[in-house]
N, C-alpha and C positions, 0 to 999 in steps of 0.2 A: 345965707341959704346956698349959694354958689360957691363956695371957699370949702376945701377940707377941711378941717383942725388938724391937732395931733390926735383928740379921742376918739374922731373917726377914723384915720388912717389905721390906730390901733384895734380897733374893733373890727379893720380890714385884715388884718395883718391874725388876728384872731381866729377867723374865719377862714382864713386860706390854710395856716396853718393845721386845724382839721380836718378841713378834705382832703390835703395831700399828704399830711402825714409829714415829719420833719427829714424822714429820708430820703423822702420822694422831693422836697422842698431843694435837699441840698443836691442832686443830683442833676434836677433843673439846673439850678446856679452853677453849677459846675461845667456844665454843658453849654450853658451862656458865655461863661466866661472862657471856654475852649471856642466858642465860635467867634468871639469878642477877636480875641487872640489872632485866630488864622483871617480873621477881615483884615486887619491891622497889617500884617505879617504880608496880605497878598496887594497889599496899597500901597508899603513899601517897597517891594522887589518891583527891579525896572523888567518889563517884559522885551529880550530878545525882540530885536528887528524883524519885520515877517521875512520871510524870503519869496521871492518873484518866481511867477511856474516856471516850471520848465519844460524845453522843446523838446518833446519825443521825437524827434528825429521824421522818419516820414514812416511813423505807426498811426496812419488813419484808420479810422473805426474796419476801412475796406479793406485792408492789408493786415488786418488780426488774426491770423489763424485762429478757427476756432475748435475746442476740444470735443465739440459733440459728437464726432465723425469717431472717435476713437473707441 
């Protein structure tokens, strides 16, 4: 009672196939497998060192000129 078969999977597989339609079917999978793809792709690439802030010099919030005046 807890176990698929294959007749139920296929009677699944029946039923989805209906409602989406097989173009719609394949555009899902297609879309899967581009997102499969760019996961894979983004777990391989090493991510760049961060880089450390940096000192603005002596631009405190106080020393801003600011543009409203203009």
């Amino acid at each position: 009672m807890g176990t698929m078969s294959i007749g139920h999977w296929l009677i699944v597989l029946v039923v989805v196939l209906l409602v989406f339609g097989p173009k719609r079917l394949g555009d899902v999978g297609k879309g899967l497998g581009q997102g499969l793809r760019g996961l894979r792709e983004g777990l391989n690439t090493k991510d760049p060192e961060p880089t450390p802030p940096t000192n603005n010099g002596d631009r405190s919030p106080d020393k801003v000129e600011s543009k409203q005046n203009v």
